[in-house]
N, C-alpha and C positions, 0 to 999 in steps of 0.2 A: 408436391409442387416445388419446384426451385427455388432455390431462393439464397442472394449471394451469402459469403462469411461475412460475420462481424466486422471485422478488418479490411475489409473491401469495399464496406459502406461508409469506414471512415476516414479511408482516403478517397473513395469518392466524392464526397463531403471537402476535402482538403485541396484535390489537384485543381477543381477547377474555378479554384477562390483562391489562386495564388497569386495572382498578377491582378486582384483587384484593389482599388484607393482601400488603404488602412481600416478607416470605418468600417465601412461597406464590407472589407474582407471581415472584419472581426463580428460583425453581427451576424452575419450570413453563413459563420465555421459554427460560433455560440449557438445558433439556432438548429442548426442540422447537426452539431453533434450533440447537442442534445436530446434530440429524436430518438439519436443510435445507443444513446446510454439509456434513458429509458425503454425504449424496448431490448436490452440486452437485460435488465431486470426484470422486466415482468415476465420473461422468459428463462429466467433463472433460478434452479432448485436454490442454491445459496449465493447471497448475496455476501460478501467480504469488503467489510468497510475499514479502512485504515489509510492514515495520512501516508505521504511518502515518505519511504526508509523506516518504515515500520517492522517489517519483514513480510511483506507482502508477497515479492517473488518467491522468496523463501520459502514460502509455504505453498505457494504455486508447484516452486519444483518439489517437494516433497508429493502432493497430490499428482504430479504429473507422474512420478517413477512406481507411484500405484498402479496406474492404468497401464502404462507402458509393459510393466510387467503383465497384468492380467493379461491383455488383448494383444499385447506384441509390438504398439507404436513405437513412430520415431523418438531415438533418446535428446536430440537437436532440436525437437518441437513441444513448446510448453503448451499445457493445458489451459488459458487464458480466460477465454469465454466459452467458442463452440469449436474449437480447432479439433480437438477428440470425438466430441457429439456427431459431429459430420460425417466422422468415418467408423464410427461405432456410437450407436444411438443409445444406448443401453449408460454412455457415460453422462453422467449429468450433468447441463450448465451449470458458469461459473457466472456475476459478475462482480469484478471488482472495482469498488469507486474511492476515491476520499468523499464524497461527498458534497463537497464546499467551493473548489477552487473551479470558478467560469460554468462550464457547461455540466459541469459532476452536481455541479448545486444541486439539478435538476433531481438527482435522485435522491440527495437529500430532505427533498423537500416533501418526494415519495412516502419519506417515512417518517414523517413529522406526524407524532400523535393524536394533535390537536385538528388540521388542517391538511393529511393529505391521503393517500386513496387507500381505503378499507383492506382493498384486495392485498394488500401488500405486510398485513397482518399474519398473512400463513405463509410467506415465505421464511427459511431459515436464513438469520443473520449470524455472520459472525461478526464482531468487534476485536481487532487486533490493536492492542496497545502498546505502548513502550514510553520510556522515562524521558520525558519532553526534550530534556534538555539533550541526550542522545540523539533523538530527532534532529534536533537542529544543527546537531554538528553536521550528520551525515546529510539531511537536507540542503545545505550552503554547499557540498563538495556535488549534490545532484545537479541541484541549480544553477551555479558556474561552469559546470565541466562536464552534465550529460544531459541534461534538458534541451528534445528539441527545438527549434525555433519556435515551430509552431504553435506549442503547448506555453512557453516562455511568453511569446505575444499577449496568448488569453488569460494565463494569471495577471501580467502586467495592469492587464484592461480590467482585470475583475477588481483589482488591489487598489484602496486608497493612496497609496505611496508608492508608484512604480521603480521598481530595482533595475542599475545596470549592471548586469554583472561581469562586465569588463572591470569594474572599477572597485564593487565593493568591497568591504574588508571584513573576515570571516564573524566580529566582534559585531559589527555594525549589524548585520546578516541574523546573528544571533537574539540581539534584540531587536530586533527590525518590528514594530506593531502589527504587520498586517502579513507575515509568516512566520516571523519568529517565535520565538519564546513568552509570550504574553500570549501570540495569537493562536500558540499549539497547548497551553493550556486552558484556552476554551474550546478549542476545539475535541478535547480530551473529557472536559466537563460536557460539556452540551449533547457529546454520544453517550455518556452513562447516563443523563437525564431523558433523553432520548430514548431511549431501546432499554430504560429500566420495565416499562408494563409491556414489552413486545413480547408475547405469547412464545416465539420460539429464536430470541437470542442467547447467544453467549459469548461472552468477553474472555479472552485469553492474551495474557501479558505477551510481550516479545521475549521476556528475561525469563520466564516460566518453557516455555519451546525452546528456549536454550540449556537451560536447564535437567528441563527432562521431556526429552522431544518427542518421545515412542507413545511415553501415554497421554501427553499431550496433543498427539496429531490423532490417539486413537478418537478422544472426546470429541475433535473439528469432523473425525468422520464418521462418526455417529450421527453429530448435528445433521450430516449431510444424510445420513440414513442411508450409509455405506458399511458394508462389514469387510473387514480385510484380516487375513491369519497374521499371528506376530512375525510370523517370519517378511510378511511382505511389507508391513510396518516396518523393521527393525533395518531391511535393506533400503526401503525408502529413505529413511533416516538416513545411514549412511550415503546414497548416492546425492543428499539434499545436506551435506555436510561442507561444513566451510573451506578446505581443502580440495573438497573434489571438485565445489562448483567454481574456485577459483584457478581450479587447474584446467577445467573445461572452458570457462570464457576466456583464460588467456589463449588456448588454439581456439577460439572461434568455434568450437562447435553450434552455439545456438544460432538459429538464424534471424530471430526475434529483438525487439529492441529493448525490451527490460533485461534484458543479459547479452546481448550481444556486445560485439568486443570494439570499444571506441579508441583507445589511447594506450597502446602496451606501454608506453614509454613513461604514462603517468600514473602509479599505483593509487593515487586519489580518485582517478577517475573511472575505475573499476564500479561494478553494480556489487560484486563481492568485494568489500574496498577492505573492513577490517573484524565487523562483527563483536565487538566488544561489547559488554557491560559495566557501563558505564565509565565508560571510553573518553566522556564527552572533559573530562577533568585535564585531561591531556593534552590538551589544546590553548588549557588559558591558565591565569596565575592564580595565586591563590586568594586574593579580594576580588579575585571575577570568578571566582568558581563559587565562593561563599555569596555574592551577591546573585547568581543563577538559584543553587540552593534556596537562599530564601524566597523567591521568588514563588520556586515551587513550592515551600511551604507552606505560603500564605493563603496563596491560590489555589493549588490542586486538591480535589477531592482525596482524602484520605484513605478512601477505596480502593484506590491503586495501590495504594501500600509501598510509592515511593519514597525512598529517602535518598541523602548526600552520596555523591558517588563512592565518598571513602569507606560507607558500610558495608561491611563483607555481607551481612545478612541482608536480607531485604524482605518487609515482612510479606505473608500469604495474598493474595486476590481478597477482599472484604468480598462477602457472599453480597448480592445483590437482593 
């Protein structure tokens, strides 16, 4: 039977709630796209939960130059949700949520241990993390300079504190309570607590896929209950490498909006902006870098195995 793409349900969803009063548009987007994210997970082999600038695309386009290879797809078209599945069935869904922000709750709430559906215990999750405060640099340069309207409207509406971001200032942004840095450190906590008794997740640092990308991408496709030769790993790798994907979005190859090419003229506003570890120190002085630090000390689960951006080490993943 037929049945449109994901992406088509949710501009469906979008175009024709565009010229309606504010309210009314924003409950009536919240509600229908949350229909479309819930059903893109219950129809999803793995589920991929990660805030934004996590390295979510990142790991998209690594998984996408898997298949591309096996089956011969387009190198310009990422594997999203069902963009692959549709023209080769054999690849298996993706979805990926943050979970949290407006209409993504929705499938947050999916997999809430206490309170939400049974069925969603055999699906495979992954949990992508990364050192908050990183987050929130790269977070403020999404938010200001590639967030669409539309998506911008619905956090605003979700958020106790709505953000202009004509106006704010990367510092203010960073601690901001209700995206910043207090609120990406619960958010970081509440998925390890979260998806600690889920039957089949696994957490996988941003810093650790940076690190060492090959056997760390092998483990994500495992979980996915994908076998692939090192060789097709090893080029994935490479074609899902910082360089390459920065050299492709600046000619526009992708056609897609998590990499597509919004601002040549602003290196900030790039999707591959700069990929650092712990990058985030760069940006501020050192009684604002020491006051982010402790923050995250006090607060973040010690699982993560984060510390100060100035540590060349950074200790292992704590086993769960």
């Amino acid at each position: 039977m037929f049945q449109l793409r994901d992406g088509v349900k949710k501009w469906a969803v979008l175009a024709p709630t565009a010229l309606l009063p504010r309210p009314l548009r924003v409950a009536t987007r919240e509600w229908g796209l949350a229909r479309v994210e819930v059903a893109k997970a219950r129809r999803a082999q793995m589920l991929i939960i990660a805030h934004p600038k996590s390295g979510n695309t990142w790991l998209k386009a690594m998984l996408s130059r898997l298949y591309q290879q096996r089956y011969g797809l387009p190198e310009g078209l990422l594997h999203k949700t069902d963009e692959y599945t549709r023209l080769v069935p054999a690849v298996p869904r993706l979805a990926a949520t943050n979970g949290c922000y407006s209409y993504e709750g929705a499938v947050g709430r999916l997999l809430d241990p206490d309170r939400g559906d049974p069925a969603m215990r055999e699906k495979a999750v992954l949990f992508l993390a990364r050192h908050p405060c990183d987050i929130a640099v790269s977070w403020f340069f999404q938010f200001t300079r590639r967030q669409s309207a539309h998506k911008q409207e619905l956090i605003n509406h979700s958020i106790a504190h709505p953000i202009d971001r004509r106006s704010i200032e990367m510092w203010e942004f960073v601690r901001h309570s209700d995206v910043g840095l207090p609120f990406l450190i619960d958010f970081l906590n509440g998925w390890e607590q979260r998806l600690d008794a889920h039957p089949q997740a696994l957490t996988v640092r941003y810093e650790d896929l940076r690190a060492e990308p090959a056997p760390t991408l092998r483990r994500i496709t495992e979980l996915l209950g994908e076998e692939f030769q090192e060789e097709e790993i090893e080029q994935a790798v490479e074609f899902a490498s910082f360089a390459n994907l920065r050299r492709l979005e600046s000619q526009g190859v992708f056609r897609q909006g998590g990499l597509s090419l919004r601002n040549p003229q602003d290196p900030e506003s790039f999707k591959v902006r700069r990929g650092r570890v712990g990058g985030y120190s760069d940006y501020f002085d050192k009684e604002q870098v020491a006051e982010l630090d402790a923050l995250v000390a006090a607060r973040l689960s010690p699982r993560f195995g984060y510390g100060p951006a100035h540590e060349a080490v950074r200790a292992p993943l704590a086993a769960s």
